[in-house]
C-alpha positions in Angstrom: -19.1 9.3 -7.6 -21.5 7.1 -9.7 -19.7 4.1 -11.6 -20.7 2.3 -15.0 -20.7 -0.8 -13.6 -19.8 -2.2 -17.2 -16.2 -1.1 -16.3 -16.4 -4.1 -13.3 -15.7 -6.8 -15.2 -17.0 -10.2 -13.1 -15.0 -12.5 -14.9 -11.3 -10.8 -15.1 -9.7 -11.2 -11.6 -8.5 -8.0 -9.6 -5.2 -7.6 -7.5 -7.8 -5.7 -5.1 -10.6 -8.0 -5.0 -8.4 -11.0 -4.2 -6.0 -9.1 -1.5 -9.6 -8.2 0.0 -10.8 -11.6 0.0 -7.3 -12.7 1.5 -7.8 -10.5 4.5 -11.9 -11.8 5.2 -13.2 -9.8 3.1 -16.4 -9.7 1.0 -15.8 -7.3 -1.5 -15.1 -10.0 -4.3 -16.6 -12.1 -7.6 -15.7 -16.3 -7.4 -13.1 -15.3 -10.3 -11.7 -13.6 -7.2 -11.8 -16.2 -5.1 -10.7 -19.3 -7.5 -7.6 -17.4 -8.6 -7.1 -16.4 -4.5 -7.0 -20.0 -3.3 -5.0 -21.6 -6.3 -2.2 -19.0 -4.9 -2.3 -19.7 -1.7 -2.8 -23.4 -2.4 1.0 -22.8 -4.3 2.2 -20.4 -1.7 0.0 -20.5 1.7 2.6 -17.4 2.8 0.9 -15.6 1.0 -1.9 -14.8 3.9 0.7 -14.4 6.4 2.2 -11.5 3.7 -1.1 -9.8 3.4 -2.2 -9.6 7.2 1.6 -8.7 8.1 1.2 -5.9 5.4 -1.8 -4.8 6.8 -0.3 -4.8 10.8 3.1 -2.9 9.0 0.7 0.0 8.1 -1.1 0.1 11.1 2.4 0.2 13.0 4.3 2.6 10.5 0.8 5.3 10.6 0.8 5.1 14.7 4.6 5.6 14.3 4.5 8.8 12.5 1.3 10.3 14.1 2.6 9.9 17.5 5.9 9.8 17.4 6.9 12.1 14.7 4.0 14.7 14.8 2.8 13.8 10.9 -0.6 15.0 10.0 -1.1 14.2 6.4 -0.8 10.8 4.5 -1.1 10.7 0.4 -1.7 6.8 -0.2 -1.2 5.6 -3.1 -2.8 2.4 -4.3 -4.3 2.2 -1.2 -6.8 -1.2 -2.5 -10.5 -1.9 -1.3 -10.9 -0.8 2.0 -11.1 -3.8 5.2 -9.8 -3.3 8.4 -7.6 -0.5 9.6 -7.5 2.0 6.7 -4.7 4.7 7.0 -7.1 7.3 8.2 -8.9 5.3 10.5 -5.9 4.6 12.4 -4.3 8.1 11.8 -7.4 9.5 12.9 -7.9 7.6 16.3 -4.8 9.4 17.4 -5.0 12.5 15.8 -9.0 13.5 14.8 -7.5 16.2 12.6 -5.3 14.1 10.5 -5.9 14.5 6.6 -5.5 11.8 4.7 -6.2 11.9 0.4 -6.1 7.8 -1.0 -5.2 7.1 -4.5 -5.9 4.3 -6.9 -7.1 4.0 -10.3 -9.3 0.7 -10.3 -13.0 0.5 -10.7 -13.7 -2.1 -8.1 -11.6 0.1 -5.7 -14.0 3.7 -7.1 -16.7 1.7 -6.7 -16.1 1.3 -2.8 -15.1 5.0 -2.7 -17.6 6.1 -0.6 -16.6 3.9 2.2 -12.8 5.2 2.1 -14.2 8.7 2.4 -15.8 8.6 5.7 -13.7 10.8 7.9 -13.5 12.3 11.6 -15.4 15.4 11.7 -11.7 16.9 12.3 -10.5 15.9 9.8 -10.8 15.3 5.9 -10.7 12.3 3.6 -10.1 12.7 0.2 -10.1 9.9 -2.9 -7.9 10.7 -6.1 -8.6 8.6 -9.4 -5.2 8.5 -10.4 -2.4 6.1 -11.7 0.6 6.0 -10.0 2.4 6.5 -13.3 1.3 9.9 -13.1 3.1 11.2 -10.1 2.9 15.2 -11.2 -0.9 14.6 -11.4 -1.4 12.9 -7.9 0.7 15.7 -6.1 -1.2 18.3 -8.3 -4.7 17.1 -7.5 -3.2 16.2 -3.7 -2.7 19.4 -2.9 -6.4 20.1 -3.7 -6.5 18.7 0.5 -3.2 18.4 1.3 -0.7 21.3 2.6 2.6 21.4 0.8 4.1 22.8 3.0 4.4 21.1 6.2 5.6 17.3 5.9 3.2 14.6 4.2 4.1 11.0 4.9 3.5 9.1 1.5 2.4 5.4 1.3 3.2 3.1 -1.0 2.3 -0.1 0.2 3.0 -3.6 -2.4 2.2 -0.8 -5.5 5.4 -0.7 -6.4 5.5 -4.3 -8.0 2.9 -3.5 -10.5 5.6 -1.0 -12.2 7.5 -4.0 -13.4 10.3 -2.3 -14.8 12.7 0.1 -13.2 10.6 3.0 -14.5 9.6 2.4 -10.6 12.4 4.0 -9.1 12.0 7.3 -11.2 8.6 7.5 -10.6 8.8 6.9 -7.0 11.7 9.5 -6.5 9.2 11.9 -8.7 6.3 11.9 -6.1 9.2 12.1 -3.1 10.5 15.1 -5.4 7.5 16.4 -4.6 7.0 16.4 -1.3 8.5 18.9 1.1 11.1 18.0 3.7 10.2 16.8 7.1 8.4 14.1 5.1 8.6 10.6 5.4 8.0 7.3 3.0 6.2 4.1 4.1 7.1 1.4 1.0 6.9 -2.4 0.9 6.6 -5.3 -1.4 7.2 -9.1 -2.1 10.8 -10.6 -2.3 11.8 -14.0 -3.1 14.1 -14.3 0.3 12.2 -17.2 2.4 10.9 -18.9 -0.3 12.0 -18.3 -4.2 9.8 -20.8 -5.6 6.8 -20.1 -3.6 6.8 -16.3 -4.5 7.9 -17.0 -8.1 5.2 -19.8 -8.8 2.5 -16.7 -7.2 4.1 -14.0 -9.6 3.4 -16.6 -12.3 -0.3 -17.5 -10.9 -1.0 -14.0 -10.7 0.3 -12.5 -13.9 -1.7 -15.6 -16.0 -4.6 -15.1 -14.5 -5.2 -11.0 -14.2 -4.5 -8.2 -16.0 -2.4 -6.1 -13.9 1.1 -7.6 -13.9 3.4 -8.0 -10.9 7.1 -8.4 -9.7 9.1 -9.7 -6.7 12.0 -7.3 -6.1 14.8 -8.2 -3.8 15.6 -6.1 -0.5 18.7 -4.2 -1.7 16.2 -3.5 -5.0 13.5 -2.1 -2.1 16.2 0.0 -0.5 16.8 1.7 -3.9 13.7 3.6 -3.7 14.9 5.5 -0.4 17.8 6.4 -1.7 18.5 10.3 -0.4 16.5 9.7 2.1 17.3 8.8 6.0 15.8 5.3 6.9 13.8 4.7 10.3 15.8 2.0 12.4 15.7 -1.1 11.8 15.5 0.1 7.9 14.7 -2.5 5.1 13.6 -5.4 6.5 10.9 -7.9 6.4 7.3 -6.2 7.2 6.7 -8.1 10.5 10.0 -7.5 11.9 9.5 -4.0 11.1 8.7 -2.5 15.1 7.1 -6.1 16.3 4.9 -5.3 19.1 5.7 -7.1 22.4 7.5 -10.7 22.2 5.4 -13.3 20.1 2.6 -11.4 19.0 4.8 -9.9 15.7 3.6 -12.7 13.5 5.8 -15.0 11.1 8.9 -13.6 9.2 7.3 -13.0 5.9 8.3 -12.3 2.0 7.8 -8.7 1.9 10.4 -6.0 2.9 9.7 -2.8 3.5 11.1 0.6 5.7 10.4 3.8 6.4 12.3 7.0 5.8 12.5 10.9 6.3 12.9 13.3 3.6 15.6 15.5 4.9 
């Protein structure tokens, strides 16, 4: 899909750009960067959050493909793409996997092409969408998807930028959707180990961009899987979330998240 590149605008920063250049990559302006390293420079957690985010997905997707049998993902907000996309690690378990991405940022359709390389099994699919239009995702979703037979949706530190509780309805919209057997992967900041680190980033963040953020606390996270039946250990912080063998999980971080089943 061809892009004005009048709608990237160099000197704005972008939640996806700087997340991108927080996990190595290179998909990012110096606005990008400046804004990136005063955060961190406030709250260094903040690269522990993004690459225990990043090892939560790869965890929770290997969960549900091999474990429970799920062979379509609807990710929403999904970012620029780096290391370890949904369908790259869905698909190196299961070639047939089908996995449709969703964001609505220019930088992010610009890089489209990249997110819709798939196994020849399988199929990739990108959505230009807002989240606050959950009828239209699952409508245009189902363009790839199956409705069917259980979806696994994944909503991955998206959630903040709905800074009101509008969140919760729109979130149990797109679960309303779904058909049972399905499961939700959610995460997002908290202010748990450190208020004033992850308050000062909110402020840094919300100054300096255009696409506001807020820290929710866990027992506000486990409102969005309410009716649903959460995955042991349930809402915790992302790295303790399934840690891999002993002392290779990664530092307790500022961003809770779960896993549940639609019953």
């Amino acid at each position: 899909m061809p892009l004005d590149a009048k709608l990237i605008n160099s000197d704005v920063p972008h939640s996806a750009r700087i997340w991108n250049y927080w996990l190595g990559g290179k998909d990012c302006y110096e606005i990008d960067r400046l804004v990136g390293d005063q955060i961190v420079g406030a709250n260094p957690q903040i690269l522990d959050i993004a690459r225990a985010q990043r090892a939560f997905l790869v965890r929770t997707v290997e969960h549900l493909v091999r474990e429970v049998g799920i062979r379509q993902f609807l990710d929403v907000g999904t970012g620029l793409p780096t290391a370890d996309n949904t369908h790259e690690v869905a698909q190196r378990i299961a070639p047939e996997t089908r996995i449709v991405y969703v964001d609505n940022d220019p930088v992010v359709l610009a890089h489209a092409e990249a997110l819709l390389t798939s196994s020849p099994e399988g199929v990739t699919a990108y959505i230009d969408a807002d989240i606050r239009d959950p009828e239209g995702i699952l409508r245009t979703a189902a363009e790839t998807l199956d409705f069917t037979r259980p979806i696994a949706l994944v909503l991955l530190g998206i959630t903040a930028h709905i800074v009101d509780d509008q969140a919760y309805d729109i979130v149990g919209r797109l679960v309303e959707g779904l058909p049972s057997g399905s499961h939700v992967v959610l995460c997002d900041d908290t202010e748990v180990l450190d208020p004033e680190g992850m308050r000062t980033m909110i402020e840094q963040w919300n100054e300096a961009g255009d696409n506001p953020r807020v820290n929710r606390s866990p027992e506000q996270l486990a409102r969005f899987f309410e009716g649903l039946e959460l995955v042991d250990p349930g809402v915790v912080s992302v790295s303790r979330w399934r840690p891999g063998p002993a002392g290779t999980e990664g530092p307790e971080v500022d961003d809770f998240g779960g896993v549940a089943r639609k019953p």
